[in-house]
N, C-alpha and C positions, 0 to 999 in steps of 0.2 A: 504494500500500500504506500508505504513512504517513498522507497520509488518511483510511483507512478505522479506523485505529488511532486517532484522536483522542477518542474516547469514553473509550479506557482509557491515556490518555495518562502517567498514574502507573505505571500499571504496565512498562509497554512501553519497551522496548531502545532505541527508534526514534530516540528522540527524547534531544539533546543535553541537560546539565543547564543549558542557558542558552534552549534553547526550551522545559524543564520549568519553568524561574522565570516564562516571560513568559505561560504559560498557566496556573501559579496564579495571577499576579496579575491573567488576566483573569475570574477566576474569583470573585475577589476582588470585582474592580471591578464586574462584573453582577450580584452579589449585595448590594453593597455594604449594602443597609437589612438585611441577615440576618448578615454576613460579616463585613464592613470590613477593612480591609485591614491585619494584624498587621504588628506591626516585624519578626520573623522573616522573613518574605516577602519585604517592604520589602528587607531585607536581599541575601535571596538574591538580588531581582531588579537589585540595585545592585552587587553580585560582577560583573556580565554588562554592565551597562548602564553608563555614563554618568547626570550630571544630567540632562543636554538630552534624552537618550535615554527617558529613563524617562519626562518629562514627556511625551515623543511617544509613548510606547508607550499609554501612560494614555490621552491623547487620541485616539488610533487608537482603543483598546479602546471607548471612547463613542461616537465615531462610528457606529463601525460596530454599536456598541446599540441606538444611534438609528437607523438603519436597518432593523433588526431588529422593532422597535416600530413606524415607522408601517407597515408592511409588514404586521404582525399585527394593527396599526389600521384598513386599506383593507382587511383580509379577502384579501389576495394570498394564491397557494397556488405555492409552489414546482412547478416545471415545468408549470404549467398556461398555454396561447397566450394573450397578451395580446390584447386587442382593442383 
């Protein structure tokens, strides 16, 4: 169910305001050339987080964009059989 709620992750009950900081700041961080990442955010996400934390969180967040990107680079389609 939580899951399926991540779209409207602002809105929704679901989610703790310590999993609400870390997905505005990934929101942040993937839009970064539109976004950047305000000290407000900063903020909140640092109430939740740790130094060491926040840097891993950051670096997760990239990662896992870059994966995202070559993924939409190789032209892969979500649930389709690999060959």
């Amino acid at each position: 169910m939580r899951l399926y709620c991540l779209s409207v992750w602002e809105e929704s009950p679901l989610y703790t305001e310590m999993e609400k900081a870390a997905l505005e700041l990934t929101e942040h961080v993937t839009l970064l050339p539109t976004l950047k990442v305000p000290d407000p955010v900063y903020q909140r996400v640092r109430k939740h987080f740790s130094e060491v934390q926040y840097i891993n969180l950051v670096l997760l967040i990239m990662m896992i964009n870059s994966w995202n990107r070559m993924s939409i680079a190789m032209g892969f389609t979500p649930g389709a059989d690999s060959q």
